[in-house]
Residue frames relative to the residue before (quaternion, step in Angstrom):
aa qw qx qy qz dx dy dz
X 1.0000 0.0000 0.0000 0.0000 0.00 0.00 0.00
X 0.1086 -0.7873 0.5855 0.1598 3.63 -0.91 1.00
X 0.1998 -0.7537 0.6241 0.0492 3.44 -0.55 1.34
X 0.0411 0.8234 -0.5517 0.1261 3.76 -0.64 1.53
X 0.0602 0.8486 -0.5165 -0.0971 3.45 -1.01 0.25
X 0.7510 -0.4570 0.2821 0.3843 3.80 -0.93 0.03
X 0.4362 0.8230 -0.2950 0.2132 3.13 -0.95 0.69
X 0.7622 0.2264 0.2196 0.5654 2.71 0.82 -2.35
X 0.7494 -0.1969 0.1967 0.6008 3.41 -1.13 -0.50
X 0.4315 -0.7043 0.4556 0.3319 3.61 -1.01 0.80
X 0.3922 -0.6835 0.5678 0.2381 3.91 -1.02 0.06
X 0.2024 -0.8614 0.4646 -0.0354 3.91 -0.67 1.41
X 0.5634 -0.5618 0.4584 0.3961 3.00 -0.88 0.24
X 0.6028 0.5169 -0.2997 0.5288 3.42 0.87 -1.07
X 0.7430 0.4410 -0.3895 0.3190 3.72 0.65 -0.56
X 0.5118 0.6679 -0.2719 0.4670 3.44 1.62 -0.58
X 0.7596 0.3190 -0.3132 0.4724 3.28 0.68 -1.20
X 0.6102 0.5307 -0.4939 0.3194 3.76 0.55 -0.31
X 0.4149 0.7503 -0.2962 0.4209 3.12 1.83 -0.67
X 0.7763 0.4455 -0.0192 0.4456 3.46 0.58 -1.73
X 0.5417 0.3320 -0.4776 0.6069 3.74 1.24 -0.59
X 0.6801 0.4390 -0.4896 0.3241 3.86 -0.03 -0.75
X 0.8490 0.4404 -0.0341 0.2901 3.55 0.47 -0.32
X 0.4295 -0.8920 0.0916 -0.1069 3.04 1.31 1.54
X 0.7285 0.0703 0.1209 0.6706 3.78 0.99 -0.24
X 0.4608 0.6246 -0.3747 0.5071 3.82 1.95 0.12
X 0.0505 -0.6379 0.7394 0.2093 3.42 -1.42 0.34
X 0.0597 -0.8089 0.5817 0.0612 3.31 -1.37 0.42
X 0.2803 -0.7116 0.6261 -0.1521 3.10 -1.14 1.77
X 0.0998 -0.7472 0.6412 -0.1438 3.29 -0.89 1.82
X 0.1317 0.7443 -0.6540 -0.0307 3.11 -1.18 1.23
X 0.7214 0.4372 -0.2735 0.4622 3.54 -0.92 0.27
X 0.7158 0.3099 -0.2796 0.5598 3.57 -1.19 0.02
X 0.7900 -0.3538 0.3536 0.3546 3.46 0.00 0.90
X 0.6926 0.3710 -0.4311 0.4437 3.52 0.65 0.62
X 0.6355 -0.5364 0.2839 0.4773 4.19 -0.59 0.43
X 0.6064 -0.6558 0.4197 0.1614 3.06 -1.40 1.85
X 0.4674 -0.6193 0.5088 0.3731 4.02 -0.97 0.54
X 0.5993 -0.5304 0.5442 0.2516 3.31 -1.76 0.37
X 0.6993 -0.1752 0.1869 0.6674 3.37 0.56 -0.77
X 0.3852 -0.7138 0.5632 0.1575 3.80 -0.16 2.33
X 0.7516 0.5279 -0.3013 0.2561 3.39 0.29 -1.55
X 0.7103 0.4045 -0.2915 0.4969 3.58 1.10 -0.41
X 0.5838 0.4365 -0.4834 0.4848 3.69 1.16 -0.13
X 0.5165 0.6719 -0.3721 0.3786 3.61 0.79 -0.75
X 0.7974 0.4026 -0.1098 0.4359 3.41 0.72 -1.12
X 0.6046 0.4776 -0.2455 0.5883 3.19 1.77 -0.46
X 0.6706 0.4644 -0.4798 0.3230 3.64 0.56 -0.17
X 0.3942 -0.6628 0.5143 0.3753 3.54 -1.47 0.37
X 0.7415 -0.1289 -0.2120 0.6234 3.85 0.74 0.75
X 0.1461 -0.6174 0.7636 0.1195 3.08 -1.93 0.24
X 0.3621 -0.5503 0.7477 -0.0833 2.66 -2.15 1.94
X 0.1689 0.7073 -0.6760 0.1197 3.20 -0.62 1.79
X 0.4218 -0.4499 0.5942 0.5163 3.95 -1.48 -0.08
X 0.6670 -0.5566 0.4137 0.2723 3.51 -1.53 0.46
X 0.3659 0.7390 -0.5575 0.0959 3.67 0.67 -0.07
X 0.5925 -0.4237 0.4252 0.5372 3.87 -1.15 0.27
X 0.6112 0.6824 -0.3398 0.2130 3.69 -0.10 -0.61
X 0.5540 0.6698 -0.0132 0.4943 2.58 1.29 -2.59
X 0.8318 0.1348 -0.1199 0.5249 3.56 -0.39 -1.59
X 0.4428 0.5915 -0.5358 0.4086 3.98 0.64 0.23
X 0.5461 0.7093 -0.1669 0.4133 3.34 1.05 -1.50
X 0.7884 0.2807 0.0061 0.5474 3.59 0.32 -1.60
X 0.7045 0.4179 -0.3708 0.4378 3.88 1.24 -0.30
X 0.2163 0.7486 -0.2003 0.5940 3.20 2.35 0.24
X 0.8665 -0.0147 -0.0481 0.4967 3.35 0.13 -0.83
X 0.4447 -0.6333 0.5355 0.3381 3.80 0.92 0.15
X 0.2012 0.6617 -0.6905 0.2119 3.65 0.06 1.25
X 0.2334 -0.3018 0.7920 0.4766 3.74 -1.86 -0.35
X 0.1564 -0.5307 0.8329 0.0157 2.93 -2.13 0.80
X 0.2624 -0.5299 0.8015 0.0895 3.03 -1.91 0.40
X 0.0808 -0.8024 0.5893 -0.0481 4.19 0.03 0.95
X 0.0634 0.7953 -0.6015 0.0413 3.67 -0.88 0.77
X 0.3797 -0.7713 0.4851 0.1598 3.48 -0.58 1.09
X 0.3204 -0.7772 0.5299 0.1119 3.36 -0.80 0.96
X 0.6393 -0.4165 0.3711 0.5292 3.94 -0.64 0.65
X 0.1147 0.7338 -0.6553 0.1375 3.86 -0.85 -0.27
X 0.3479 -0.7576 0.5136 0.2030 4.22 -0.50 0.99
X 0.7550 0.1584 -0.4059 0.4900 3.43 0.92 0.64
X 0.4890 -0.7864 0.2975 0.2325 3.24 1.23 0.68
X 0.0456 -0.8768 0.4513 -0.1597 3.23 1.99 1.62
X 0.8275 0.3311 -0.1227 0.4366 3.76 0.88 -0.94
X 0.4411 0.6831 -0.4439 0.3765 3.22 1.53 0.44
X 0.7314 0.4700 -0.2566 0.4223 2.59 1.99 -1.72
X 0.5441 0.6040 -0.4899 0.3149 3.63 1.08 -0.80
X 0.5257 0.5832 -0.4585 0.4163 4.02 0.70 -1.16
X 0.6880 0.3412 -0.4467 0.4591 3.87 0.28 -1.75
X 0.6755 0.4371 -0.5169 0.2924 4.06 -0.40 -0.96
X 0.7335 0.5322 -0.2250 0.3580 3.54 0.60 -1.39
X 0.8239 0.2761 -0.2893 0.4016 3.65 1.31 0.10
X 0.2656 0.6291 -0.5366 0.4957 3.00 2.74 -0.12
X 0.6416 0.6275 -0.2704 0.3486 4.35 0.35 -1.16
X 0.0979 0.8758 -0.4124 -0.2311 2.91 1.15 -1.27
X 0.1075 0.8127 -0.5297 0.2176 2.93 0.55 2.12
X 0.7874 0.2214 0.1672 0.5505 3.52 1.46 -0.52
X 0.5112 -0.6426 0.5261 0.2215 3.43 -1.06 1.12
X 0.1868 0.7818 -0.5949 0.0046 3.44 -0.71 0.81
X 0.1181 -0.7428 0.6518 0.0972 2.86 -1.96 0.36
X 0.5725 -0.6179 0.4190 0.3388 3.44 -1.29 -0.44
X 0.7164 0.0601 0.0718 0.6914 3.82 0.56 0.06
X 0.7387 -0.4213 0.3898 0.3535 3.04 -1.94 0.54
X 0.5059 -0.6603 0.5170 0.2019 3.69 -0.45 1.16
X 0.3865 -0.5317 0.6680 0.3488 3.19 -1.58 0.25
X 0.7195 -0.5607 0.2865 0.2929 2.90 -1.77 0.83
X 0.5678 0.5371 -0.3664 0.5049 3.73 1.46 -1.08
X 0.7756 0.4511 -0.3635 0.2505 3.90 0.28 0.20
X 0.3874 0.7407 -0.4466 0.3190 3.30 1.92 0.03
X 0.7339 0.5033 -0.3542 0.2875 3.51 0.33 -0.96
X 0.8927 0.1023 -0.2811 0.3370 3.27 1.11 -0.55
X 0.2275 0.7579 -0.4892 0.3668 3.16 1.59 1.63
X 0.4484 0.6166 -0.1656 0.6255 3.02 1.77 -1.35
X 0.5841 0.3251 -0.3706 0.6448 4.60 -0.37 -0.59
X 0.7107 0.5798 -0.3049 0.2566 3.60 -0.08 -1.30
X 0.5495 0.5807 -0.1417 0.5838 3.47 1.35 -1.15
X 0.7918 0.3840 -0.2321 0.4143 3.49 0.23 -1.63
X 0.4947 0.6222 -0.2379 0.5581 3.71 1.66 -1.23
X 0.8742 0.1811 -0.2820 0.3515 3.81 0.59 -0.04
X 0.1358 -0.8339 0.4785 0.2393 3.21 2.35 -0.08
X 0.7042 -0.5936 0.3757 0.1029 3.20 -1.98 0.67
X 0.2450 0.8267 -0.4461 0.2398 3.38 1.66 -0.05
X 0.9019 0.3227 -0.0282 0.2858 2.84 0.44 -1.72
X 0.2170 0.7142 -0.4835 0.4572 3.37 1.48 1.31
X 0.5082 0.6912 -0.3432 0.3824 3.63 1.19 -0.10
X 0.5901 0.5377 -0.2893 0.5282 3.11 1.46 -0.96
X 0.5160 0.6285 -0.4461 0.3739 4.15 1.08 -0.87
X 0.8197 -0.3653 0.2432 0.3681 3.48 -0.34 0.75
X 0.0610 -0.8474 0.4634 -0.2518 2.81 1.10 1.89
X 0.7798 0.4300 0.1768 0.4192 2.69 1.24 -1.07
X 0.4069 0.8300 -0.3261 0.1979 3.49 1.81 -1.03
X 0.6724 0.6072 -0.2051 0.3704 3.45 1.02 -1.23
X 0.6306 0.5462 -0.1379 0.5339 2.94 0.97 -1.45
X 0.6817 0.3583 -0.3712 0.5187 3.92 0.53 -0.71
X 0.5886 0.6092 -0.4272 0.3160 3.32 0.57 -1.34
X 0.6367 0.6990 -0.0868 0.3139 3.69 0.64 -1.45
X 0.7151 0.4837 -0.0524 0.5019 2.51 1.11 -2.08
X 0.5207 0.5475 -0.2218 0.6164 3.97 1.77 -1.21
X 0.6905 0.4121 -0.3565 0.4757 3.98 0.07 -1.18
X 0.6697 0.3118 -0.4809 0.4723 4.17 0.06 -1.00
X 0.7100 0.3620 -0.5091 0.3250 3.89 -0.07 -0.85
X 0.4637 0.4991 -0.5113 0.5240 3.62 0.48 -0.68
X 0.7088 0.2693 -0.4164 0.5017 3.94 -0.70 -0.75
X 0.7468 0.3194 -0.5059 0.2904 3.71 -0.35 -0.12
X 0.6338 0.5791 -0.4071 0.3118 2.89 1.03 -0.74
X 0.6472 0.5867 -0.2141 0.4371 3.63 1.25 -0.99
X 0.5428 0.7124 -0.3076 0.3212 3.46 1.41 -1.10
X 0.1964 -0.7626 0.5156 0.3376 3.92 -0.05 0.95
X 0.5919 0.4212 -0.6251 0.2856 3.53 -0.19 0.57
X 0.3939 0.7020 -0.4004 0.4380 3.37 1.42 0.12
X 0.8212 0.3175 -0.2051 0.4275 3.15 0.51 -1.62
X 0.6090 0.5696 -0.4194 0.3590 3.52 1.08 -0.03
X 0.4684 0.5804 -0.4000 0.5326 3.48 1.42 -0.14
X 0.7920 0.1659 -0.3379 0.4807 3.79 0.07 -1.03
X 0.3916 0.5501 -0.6120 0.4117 4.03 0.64 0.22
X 0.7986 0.2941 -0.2822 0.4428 3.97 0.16 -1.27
């Protein structure tokens, strides 16, 4: 399933099908970016054996959501927000990644790549986020708290 959206580098027909001749024994299912909208996303999401999204926060929220392999691809972006999300998500190795819409000779083993890391480990995506956040904001207050600083002053 190729979960796309608006923004970035646009998404073609012509890119799909090079997609599809490279990829043999694949079906492929496009939603977003200009192609027809799902009936009910959440259940294709969960039904697909990988998703190919652009990296936005949404996107890979989405797919860490349902425990997909993903194949993630960052889309241009002027502070290069999804360059960084790709580096974290394969420093993790939660997910096949690239930079732009691949060439067609790289689907098959972007696609193995995805399945080779299965979706388990999306649990770890901000399983937790709250909890740290919190856990970062109280030490920050103590640390800031002036009865603090009067302790390391004396």
């Amino acid at each position: 399933m190729v979960l796309w959206g608006q923004g970035g580098d646009p998404l073609s027909a012509e890119d799909i099908d090079g997609a599809r001749a490279a990829t043999p024994g694949w079906e492929w299912t496009v939603r977003g970016g200009g192609f027809p909208p799902a009936a009910d996303l959440a259940a294709e999401l969960c039904a697909a054996d990988v998703v190919v999204t652009h990296a936005g926060q949404g996107s890979v929220a989405d797919v860490a959501w349902a425990r997909r392999p993903a194949v993630v691809l960052a889309q241009p972006r002027p502070y290069e927000e999804q360059a960084a999300t790709v580096h974290a998500l394969d420093r993790l190795g939660l997910a096949a990644v690239g930079y732009g819409w691949p060439r067609d000779h790289r689907w098959p083993e972007l696609l193995e790549q995805a399945l080779g890391r299965g979706g388990e480990g999306w649990s770890a995506w901000g399983a937790d986020g709250a909890v740290q956040a919190a856990a970062r904001l109280e030490d920050l207050a103590r640390r800031l708290s002036p009865g603090d600083a009067r302790r390391r002053a004396s």
